[in-house]
C-alpha positions in Angstrom: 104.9 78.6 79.8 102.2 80.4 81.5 99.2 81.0 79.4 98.6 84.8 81.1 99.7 87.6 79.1 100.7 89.3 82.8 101.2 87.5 85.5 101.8 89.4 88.8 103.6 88.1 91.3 103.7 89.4 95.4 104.3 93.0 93.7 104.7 96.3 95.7 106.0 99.4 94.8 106.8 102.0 97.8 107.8 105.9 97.4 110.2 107.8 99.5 108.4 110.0 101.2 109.4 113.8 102.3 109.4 112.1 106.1 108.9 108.4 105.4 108.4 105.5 103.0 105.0 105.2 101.1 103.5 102.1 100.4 100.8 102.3 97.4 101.3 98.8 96.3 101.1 95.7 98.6 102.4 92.2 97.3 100.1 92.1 94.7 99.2 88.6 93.1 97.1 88.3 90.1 96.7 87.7 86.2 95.4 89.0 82.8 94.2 86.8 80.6 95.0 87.9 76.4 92.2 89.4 75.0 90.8 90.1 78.7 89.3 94.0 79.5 90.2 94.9 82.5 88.7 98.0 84.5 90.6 99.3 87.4 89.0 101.7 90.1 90.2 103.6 92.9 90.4 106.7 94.6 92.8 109.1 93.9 96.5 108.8 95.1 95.4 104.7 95.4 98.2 103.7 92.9 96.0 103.2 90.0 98.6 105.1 87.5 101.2 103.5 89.5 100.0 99.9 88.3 99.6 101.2 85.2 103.0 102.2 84.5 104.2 99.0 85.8 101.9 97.3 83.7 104.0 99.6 80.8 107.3 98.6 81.7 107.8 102.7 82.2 108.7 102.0 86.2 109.8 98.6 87.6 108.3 97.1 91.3 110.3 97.5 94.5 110.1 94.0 94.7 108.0 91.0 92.8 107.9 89.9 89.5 105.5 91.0 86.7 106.3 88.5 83.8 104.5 90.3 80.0 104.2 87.3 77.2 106.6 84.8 79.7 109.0 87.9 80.2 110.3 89.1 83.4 110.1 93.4 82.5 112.7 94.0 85.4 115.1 91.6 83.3 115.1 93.5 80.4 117.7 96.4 79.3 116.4 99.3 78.4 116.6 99.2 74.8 114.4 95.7 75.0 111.8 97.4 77.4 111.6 100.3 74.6 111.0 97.9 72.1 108.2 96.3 73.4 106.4 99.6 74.7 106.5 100.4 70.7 105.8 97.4 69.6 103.6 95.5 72.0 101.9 98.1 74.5 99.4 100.9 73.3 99.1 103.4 75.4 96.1 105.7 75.9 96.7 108.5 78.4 93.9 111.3 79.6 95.8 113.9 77.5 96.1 112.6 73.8 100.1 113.8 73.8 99.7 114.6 70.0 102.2 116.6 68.4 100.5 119.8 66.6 102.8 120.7 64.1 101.9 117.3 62.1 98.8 116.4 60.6 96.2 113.5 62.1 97.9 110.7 60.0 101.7 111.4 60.7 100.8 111.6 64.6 98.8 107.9 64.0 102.1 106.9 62.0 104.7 107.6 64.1 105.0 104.5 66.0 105.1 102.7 63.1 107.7 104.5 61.4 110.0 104.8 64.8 109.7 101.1 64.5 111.3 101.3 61.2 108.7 100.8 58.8 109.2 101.8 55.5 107.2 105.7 55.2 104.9 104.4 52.6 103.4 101.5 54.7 103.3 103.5 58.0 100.7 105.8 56.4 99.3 103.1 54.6 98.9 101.3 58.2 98.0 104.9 60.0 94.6 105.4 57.4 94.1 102.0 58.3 93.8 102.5 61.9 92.5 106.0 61.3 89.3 104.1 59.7 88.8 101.6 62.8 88.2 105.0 65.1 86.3 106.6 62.4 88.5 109.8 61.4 89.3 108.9 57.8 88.3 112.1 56.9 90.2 114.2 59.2 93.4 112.6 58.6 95.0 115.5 56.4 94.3 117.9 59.4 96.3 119.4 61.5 95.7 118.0 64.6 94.6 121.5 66.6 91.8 121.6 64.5 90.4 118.7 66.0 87.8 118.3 68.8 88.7 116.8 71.6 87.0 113.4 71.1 88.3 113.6 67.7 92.1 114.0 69.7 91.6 111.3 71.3 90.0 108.6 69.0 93.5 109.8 66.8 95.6 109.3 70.4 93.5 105.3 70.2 94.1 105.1 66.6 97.7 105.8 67.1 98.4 103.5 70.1 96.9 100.4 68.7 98.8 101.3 65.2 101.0 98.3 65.4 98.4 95.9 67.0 100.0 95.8 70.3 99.1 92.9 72.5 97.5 95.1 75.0 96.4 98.4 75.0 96.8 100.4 78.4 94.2 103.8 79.3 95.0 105.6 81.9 92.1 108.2 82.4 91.5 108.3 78.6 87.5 110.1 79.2 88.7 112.3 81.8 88.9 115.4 79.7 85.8 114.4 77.8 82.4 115.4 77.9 80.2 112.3 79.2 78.7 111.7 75.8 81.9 112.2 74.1 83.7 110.2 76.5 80.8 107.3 76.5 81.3 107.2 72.6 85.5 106.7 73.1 84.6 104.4 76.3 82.0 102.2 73.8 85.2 102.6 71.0 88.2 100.8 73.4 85.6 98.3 74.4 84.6 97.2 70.3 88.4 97.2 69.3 89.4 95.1 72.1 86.5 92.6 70.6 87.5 93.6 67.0 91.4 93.2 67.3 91.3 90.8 70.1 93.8 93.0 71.7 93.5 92.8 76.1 92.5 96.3 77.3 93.5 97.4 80.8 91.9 100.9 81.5 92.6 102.9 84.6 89.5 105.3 85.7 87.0 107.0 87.9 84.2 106.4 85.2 82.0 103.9 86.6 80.1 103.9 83.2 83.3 103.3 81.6 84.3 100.7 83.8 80.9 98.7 83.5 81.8 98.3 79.7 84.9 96.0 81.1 84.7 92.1 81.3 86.6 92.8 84.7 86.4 95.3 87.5 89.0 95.4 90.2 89.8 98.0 93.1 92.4 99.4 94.5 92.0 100.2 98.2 95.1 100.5 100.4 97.5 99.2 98.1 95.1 96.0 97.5 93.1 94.8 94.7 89.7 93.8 95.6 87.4 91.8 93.2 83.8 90.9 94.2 85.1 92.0 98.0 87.5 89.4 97.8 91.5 90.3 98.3 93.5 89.0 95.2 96.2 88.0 97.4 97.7 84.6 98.2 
């Protein structure tokens, strides 16, 4: 069994066009590592969100493999694929997606108790991640009256509720100031050392992406490392 926690094999996703097929993915080949972070850059429209939401088993390649823990995601019904999004991948997306009519600590909680945790230990396991991303104050608040760092850290505190195996961020500084989003940036980089969880973050934040062990490209549907292809 393959040590990777992804492994990627010769995958491309293609769109249908209004007038013709669009290629943003091109027989991709490469690995993460657990525990790995993982910064990936690109223009806009390269097929940064695209990976992503591969990477999330929320869309499935036109062709290739992309095996999670030994696990081939396009093999997998749909009620196996939703199980491991809520139990295995957090997700961090550039709007927090918080519910307002529920307070800080039943937005962090709800994975947890759509999992089927018992009420009492969901909260118990929300203040506990609440803590990790500083808001144990705020979590009796209603969520609108919280900044938008604060939104966020609750959107990070939420997603790595059930200490997933990785945790994926799309965009997750893009609406933030630049010292508010350096602080969330510095956050995702000390609980991927803390919790030894990967991190895979999508972004156009170089400053973001320097706090990454790893920093790959997406040009033309390629990944480019170091200006090498990660191709075979």
């Amino acid at each position: 069994m393959s040590e990777a926690l992804y492994e990627l094999r010769q995958v491309r996703k293609v769109y249908q066009g209004p007038a013709e097929e669009v290629t943003v993915l091109s027989g991709l080949d490469f690995t993460i590592a657990p525990g790995d972070s993982l910064a990936i850059l690109g223009a806009s429209g390269s097929g940064k969100s695209s990976l992503l939401h591969l990477l999330g088993a929320l869309d499935q390649p036109t062709s290739g493999t992309i095996h999670f823990a030994g696990r081939d995601l396009a093999k997998l019904t749909v009620k196996e694929a939703a199980t491991i999004r809520n139990r295995e991948i957090g997700f961090v997306f550039q709007f927090h997606h918080l519910l307002p009519e529920f307070s800080t600590l039943e937005n962090v909680a709800m994975p947890a108790l759509i999992a089927g945790v018992e009420r009492k230990q969901a909260f118990a396991q929300a203040r506990e991640s609440l803590s990790l991303v500083g808001l144990d104050e705020r979590a009796e608040h209603r969520v609108t009256t919280l900044s938008g760092g604060e939104r966020q850290r609750a959107a990070i505190a939420r997603a790595v509720l059930l200490r997933p195996s990785v945790l994926l961020a799309d965009e997750p500084t893009g609406n933030l100031d630049e010292a508010t989003g350096g602080r969330v940036g510095e956050m995702l980089a000390r609980l991927n050392a803390e919790l030894g969880m990967t991190l895979v973050v999508v972004t156009h934040n170089h400053n973001l992406a320097a706090l990454m062990g790893r920093r790959l490209e997406l040009q033309g549907g390629e990944l480019y490392a170091r200006n090498e292809t990660l191709r075979s």
